[in-house]
KOLVO-346565 format. One record per atom (N, C-alpha, C): residue in one letter; atom name; y, z, x. Coordinates in pm, whole numbers, plus 32768, in hexadecimal, padded with zeros to 4 digits. Layout:
# residues N
{rest = a | atom = CA | Y = Y | Z = Z | X = X}
...
This chain:
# residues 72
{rest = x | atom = N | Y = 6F38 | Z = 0805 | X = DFE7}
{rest = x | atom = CA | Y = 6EC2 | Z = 07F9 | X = DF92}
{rest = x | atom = C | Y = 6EDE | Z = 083F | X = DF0D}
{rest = x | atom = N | Y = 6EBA | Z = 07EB | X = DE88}
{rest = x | atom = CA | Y = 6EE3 | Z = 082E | X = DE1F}
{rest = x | atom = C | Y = 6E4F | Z = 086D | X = DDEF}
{rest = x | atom = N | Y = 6E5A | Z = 08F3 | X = DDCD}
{rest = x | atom = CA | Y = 6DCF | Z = 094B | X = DD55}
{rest = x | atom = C | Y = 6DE8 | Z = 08FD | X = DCEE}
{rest = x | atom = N | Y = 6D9D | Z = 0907 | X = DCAB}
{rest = x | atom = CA | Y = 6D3D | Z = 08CF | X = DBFB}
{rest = x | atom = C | Y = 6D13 | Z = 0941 | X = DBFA}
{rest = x | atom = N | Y = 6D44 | Z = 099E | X = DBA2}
{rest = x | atom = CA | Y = 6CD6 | Z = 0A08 | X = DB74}
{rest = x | atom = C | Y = 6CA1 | Z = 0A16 | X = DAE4}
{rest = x | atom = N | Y = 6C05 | Z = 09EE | X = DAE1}
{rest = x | atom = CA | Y = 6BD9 | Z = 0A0D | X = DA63}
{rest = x | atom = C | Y = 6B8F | Z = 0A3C | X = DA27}
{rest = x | atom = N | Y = 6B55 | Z = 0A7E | X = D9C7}
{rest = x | atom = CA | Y = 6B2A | Z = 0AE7 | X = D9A1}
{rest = x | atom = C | Y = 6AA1 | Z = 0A73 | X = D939}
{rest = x | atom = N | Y = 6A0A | Z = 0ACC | X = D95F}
{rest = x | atom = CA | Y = 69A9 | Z = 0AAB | X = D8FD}
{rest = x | atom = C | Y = 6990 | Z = 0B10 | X = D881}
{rest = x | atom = N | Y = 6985 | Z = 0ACE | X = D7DC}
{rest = x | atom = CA | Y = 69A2 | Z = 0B1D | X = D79E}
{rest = x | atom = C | Y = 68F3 | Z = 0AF7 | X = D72F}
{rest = x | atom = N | Y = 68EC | Z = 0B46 | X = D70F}
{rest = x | atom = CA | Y = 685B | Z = 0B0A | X = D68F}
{rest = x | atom = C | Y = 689A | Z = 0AB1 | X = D63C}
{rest = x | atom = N | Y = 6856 | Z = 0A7E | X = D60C}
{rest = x | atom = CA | Y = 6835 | Z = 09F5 | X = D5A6}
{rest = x | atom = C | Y = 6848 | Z = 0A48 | X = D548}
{rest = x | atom = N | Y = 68D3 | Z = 0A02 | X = D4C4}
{rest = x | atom = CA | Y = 68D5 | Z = 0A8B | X = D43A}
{rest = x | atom = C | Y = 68B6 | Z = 09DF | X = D3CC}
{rest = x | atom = N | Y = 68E3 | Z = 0A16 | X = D356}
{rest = x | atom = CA | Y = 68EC | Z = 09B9 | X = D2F3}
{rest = x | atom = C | Y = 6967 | Z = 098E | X = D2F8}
{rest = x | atom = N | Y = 69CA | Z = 09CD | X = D329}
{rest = x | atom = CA | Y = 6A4A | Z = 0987 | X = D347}
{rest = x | atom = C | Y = 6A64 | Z = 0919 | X = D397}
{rest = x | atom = N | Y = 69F1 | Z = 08DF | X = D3C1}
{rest = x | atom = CA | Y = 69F3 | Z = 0872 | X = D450}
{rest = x | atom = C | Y = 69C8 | Z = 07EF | X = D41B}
{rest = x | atom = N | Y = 69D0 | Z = 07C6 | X = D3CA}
{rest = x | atom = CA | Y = 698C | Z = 075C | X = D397}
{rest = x | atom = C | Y = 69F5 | Z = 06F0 | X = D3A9}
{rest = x | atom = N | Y = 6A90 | Z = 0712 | X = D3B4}
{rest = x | atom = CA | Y = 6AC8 | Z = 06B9 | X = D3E4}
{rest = x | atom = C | Y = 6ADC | Z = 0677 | X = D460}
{rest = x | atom = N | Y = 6A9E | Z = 06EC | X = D4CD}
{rest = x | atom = CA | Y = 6A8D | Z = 06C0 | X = D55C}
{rest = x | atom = C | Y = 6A24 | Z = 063B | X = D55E}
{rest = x | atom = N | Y = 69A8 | Z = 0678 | X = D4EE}
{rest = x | atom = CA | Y = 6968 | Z = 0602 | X = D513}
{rest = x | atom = C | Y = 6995 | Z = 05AA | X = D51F}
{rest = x | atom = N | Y = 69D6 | Z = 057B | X = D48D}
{rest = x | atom = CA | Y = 69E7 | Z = 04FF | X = D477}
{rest = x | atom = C | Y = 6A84 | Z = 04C0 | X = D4EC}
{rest = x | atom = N | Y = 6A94 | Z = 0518 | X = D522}
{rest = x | atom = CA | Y = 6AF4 | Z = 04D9 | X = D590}
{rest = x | atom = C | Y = 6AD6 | Z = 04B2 | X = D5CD}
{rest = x | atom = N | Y = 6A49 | Z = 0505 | X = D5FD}
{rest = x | atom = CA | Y = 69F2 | Z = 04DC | X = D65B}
{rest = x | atom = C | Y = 699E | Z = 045D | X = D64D}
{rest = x | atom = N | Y = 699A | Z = 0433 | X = D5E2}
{rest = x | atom = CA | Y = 6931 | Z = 03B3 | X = D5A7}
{rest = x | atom = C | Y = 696B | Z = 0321 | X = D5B0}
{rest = x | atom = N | Y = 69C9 | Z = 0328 | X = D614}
{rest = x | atom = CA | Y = 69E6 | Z = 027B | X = D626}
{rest = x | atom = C | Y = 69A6 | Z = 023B | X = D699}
{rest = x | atom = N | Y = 69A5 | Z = 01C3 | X = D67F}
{rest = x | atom = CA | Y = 698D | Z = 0156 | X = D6F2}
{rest = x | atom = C | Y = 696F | Z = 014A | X = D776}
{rest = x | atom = N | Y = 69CA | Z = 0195 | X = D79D}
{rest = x | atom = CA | Y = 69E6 | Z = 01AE | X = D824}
{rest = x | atom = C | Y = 6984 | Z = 0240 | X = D858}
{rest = x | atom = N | Y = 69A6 | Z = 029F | X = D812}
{rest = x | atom = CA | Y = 6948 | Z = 02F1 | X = D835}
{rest = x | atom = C | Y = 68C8 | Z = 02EA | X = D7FA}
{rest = x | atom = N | Y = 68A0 | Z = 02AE | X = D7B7}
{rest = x | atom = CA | Y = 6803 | Z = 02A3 | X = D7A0}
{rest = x | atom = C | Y = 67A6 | Z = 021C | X = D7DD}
{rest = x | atom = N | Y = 67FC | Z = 01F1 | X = D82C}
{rest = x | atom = CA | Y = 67CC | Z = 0170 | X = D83D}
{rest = x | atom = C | Y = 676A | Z = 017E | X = D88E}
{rest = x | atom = N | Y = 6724 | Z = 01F3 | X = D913}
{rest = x | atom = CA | Y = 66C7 | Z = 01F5 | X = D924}
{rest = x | atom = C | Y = 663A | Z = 021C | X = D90B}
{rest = x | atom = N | Y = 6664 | Z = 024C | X = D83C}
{rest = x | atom = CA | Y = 660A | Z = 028C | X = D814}
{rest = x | atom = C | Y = 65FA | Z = 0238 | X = D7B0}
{rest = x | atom = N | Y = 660E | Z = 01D5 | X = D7AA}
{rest = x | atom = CA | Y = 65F8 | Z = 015E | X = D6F9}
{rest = x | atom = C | Y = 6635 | Z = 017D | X = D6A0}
{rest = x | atom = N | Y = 66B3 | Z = 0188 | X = D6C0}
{rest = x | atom = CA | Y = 6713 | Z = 016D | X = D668}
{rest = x | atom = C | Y = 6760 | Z = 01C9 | X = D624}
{rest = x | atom = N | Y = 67D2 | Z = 01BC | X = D5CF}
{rest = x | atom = CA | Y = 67D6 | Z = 023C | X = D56A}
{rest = x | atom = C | Y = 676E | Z = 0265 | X = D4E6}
{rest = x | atom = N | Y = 677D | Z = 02CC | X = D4CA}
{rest = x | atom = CA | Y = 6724 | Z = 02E5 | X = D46B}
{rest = x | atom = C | Y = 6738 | Z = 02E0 | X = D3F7}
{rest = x | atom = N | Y = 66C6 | Z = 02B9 | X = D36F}
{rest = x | atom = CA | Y = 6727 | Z = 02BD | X = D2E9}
{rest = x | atom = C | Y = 6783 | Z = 0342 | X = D286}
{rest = x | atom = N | Y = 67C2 | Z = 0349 | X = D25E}
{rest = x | atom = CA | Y = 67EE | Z = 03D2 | X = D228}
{rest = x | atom = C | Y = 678F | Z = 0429 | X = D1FC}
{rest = x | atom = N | Y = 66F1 | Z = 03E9 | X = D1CE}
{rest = x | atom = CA | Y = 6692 | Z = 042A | X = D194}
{rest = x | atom = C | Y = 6644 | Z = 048A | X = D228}
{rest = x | atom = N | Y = 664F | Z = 0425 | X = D27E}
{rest = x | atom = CA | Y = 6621 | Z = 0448 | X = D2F4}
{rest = x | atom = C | Y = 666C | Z = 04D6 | X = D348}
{rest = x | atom = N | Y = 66DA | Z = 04BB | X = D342}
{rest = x | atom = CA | Y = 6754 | Z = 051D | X = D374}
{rest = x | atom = C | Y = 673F | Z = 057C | X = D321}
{rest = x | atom = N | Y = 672A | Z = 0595 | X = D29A}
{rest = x | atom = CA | Y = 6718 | Z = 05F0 | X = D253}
{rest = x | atom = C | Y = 6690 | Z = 0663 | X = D27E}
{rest = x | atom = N | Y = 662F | Z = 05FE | X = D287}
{rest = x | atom = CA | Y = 65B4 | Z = 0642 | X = D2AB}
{rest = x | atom = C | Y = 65C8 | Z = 066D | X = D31B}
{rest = x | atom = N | Y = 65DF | Z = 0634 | X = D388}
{rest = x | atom = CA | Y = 6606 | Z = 0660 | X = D430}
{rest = x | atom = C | Y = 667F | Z = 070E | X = D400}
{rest = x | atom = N | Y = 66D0 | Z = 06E5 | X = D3CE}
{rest = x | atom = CA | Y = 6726 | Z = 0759 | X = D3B3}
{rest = x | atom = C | Y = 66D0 | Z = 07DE | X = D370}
{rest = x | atom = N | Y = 66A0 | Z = 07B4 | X = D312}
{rest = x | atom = CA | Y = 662D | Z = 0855 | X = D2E6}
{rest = x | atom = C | Y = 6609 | Z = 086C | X = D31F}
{rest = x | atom = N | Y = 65B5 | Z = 0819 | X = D3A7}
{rest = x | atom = CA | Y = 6521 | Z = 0851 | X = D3EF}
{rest = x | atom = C | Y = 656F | Z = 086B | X = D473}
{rest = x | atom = N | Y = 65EE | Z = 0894 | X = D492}
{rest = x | atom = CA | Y = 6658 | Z = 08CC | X = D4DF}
{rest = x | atom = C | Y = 6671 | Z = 0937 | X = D4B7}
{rest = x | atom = N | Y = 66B6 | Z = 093C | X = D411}
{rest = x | atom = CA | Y = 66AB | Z = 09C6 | X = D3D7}
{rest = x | atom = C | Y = 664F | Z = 0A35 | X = D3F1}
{rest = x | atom = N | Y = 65E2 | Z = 0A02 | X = D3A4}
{rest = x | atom = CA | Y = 657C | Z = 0A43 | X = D38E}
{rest = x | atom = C | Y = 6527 | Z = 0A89 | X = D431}
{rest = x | atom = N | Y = 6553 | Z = 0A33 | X = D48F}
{rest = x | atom = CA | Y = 6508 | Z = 0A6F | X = D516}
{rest = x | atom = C | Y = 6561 | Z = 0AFC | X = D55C}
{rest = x | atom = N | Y = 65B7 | Z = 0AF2 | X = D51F}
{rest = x | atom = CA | Y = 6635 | Z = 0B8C | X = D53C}
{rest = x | atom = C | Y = 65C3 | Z = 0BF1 | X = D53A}
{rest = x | atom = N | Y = 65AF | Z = 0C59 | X = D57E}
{rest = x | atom = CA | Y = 6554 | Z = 0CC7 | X = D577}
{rest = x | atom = C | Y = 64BF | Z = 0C7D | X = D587}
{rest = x | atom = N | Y = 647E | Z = 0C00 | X = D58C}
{rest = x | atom = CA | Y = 6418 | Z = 0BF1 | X = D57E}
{rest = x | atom = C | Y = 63DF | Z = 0C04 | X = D629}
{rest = x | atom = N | Y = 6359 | Z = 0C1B | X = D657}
{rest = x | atom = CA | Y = 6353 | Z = 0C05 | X = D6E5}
{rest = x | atom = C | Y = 6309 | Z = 0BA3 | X = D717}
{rest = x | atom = N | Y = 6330 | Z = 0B2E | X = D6D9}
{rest = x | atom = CA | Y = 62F8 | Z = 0A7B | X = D6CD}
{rest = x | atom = C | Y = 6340 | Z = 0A30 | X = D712}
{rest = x | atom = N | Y = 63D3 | Z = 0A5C | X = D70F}
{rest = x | atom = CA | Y = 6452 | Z = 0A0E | X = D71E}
{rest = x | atom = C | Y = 64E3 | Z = 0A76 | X = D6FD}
{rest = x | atom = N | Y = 652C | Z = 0A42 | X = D779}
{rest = x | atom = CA | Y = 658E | Z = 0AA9 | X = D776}
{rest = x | atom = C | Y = 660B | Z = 0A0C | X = D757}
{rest = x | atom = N | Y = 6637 | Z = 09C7 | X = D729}
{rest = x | atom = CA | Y = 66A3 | Z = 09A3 | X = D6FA}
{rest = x | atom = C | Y = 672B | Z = 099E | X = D71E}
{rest = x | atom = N | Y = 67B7 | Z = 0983 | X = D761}
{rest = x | atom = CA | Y = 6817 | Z = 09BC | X = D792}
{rest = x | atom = C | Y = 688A | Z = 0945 | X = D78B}
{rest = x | atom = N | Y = 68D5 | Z = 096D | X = D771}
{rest = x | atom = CA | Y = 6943 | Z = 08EE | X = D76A}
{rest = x | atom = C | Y = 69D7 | Z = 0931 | X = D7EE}
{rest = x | atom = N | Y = 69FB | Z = 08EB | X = D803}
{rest = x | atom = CA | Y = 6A62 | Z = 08F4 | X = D8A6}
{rest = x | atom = C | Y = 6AD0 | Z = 08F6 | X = D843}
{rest = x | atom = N | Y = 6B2F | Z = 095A | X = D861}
{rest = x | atom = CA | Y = 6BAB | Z = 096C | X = D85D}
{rest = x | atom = C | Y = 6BFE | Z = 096A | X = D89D}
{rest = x | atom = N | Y = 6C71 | Z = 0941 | X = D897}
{rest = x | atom = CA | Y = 6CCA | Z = 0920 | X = D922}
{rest = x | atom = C | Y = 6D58 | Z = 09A9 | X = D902}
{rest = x | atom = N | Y = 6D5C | Z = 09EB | X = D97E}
{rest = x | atom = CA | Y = 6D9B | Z = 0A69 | X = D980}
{rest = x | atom = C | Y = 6E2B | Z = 0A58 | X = D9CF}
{rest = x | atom = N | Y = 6E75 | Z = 0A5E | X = D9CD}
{rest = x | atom = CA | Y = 6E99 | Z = 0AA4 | X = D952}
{rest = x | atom = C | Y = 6EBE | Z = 0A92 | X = D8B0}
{rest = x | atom = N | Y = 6EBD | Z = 0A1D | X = D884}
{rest = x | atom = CA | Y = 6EEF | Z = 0A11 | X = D825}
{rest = x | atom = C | Y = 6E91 | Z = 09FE | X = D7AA}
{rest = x | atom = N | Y = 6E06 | Z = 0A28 | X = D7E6}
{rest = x | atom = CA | Y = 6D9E | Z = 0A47 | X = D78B}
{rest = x | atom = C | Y = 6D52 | Z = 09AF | X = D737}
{rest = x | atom = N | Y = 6D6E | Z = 0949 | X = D787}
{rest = x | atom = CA | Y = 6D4A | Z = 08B2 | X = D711}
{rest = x | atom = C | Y = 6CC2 | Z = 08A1 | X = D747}
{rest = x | atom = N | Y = 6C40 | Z = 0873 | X = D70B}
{rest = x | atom = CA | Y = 6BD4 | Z = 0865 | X = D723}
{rest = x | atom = C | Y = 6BE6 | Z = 07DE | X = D73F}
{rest = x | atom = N | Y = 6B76 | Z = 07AB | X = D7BC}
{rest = x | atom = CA | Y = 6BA9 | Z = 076E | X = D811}
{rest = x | atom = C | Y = 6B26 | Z = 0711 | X = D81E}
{rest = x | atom = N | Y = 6AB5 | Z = 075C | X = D80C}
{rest = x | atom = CA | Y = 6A38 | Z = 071A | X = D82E}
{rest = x | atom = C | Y = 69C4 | Z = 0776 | X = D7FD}
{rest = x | atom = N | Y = 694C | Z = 0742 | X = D80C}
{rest = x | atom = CA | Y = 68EF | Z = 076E | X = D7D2}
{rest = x | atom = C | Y = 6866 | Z = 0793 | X = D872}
């Protein structure tokens, strides 16, 4: 049996490229679709902005060891 070990980390301003990795076809297809860049943009602030808030805690998956964000 192989471990996956991965680590949950907060949502920074540095993640905005996960989104958009995250924003294809395949993975959005049970939520309507991908979203527009304007859309991804807004989704990405109101990720930011919930860091410290106690509304929403935010977290993107890192895959350990080699530290690559992996999922949201």
């Amino acid at each position: 049996m192989t471990t996956t070990l991965v680590e949950l980390e907060p949502w920074t301003g540095d993640d905005m490229p996960l989104l958009v990795q995250l924003n294809t076809p395949e993975m959005t297809e049970h939520l309507g679709g991908p979203e527009t860049p304007e859309q991804l943009d807004n989704r990405h602030r109101r990720y930011v902005a919930a860091f410290g808030s106690a509304a929403a805690h935010i977290f993107k998956v890192v895959l350990l060891p080699e530290g690559v964000p992996v999922g949201a």
